[in-house]
C-alpha positions as CSV (number, residue, x, y, z in Angstrom):
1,X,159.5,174.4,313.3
2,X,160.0,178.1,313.8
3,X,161.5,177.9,316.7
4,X,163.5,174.9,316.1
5,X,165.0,176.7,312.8
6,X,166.0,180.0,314.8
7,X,167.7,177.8,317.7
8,X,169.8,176.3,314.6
9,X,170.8,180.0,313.3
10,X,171.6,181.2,316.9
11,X,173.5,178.1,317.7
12,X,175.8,178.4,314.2
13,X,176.1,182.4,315.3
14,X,177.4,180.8,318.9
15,X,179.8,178.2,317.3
16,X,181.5,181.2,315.4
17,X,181.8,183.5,318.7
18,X,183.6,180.5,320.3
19,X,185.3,179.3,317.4
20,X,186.7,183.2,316.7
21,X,187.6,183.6,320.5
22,X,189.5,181.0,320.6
23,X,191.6,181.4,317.3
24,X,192.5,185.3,318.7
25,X,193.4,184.0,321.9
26,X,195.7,181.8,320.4
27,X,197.0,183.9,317.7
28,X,197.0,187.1,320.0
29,X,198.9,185.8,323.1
30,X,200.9,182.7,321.2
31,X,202.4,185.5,318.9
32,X,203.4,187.9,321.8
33,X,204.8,184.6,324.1
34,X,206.4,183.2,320.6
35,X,207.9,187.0,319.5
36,X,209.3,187.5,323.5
37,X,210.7,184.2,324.1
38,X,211.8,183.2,320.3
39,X,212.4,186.8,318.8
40,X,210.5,185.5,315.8
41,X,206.8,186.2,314.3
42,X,204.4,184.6,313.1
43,X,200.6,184.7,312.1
44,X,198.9,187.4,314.0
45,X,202.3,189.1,315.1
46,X,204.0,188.6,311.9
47,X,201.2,190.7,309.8
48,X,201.0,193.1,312.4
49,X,204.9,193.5,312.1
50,X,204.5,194.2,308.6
51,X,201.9,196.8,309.1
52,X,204.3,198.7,310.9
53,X,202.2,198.0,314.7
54,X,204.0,198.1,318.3
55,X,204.7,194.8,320.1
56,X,201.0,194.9,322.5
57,X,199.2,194.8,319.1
58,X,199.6,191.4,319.6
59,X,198.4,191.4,322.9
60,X,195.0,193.5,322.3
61,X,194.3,190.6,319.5
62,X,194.5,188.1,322.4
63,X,191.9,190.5,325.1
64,X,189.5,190.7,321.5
65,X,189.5,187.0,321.9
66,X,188.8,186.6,325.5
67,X,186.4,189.3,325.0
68,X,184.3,186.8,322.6
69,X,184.7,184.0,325.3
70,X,183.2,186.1,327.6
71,X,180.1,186.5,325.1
72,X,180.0,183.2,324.1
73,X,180.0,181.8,327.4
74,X,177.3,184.7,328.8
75,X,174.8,183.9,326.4
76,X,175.6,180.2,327.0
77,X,174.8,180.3,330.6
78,X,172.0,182.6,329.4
79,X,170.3,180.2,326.8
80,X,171.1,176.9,329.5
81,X,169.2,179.0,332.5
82,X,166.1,180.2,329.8
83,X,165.7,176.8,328.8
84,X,165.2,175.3,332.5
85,X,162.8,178.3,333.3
86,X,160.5,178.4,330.4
């Protein structure tokens, strides 16, 4: 039961990294494509306009994101290969 409520807690922790990767990705690197191409900002690049931040701001956002897709998908792989070698 343990072990079945901790795998819960881990797994909701693991939902958020991929869920949070993936909304700075998007946010991050749609901003910076959007600003170049459009000359308009929104969401991530819009705030960070406002804040008075240089034009790769938006782009750092973006790298944070892949940055939790790489975590989320390492302790993925990790948890897949403990579970096949108990």
């Amino acid at each position: 039961m343990a072990k079945q409520l901790q795998r819960t807690d881990s797994s909701s922790g693991q939902g958020l990294l991929w869920l949070f990767g993936a909304i700075l990705v998007i946010q991050g690197f749609g901003s910076a494509i959007t600003e170049a191409g459009w000359d308009t900002s929104f969401g991530v690049a819009g705030l960070l306009r406002a804040a008075h931040m240089p034009e790769w701001a938006t782009l750092l956002v973006g790298f944070a994101g892949l940055a939790l897709l790489g975590m989320a998908a390492r302790r993925h792989y990790a948890r897949r290969r403990a579970d096949r070698h108990p």
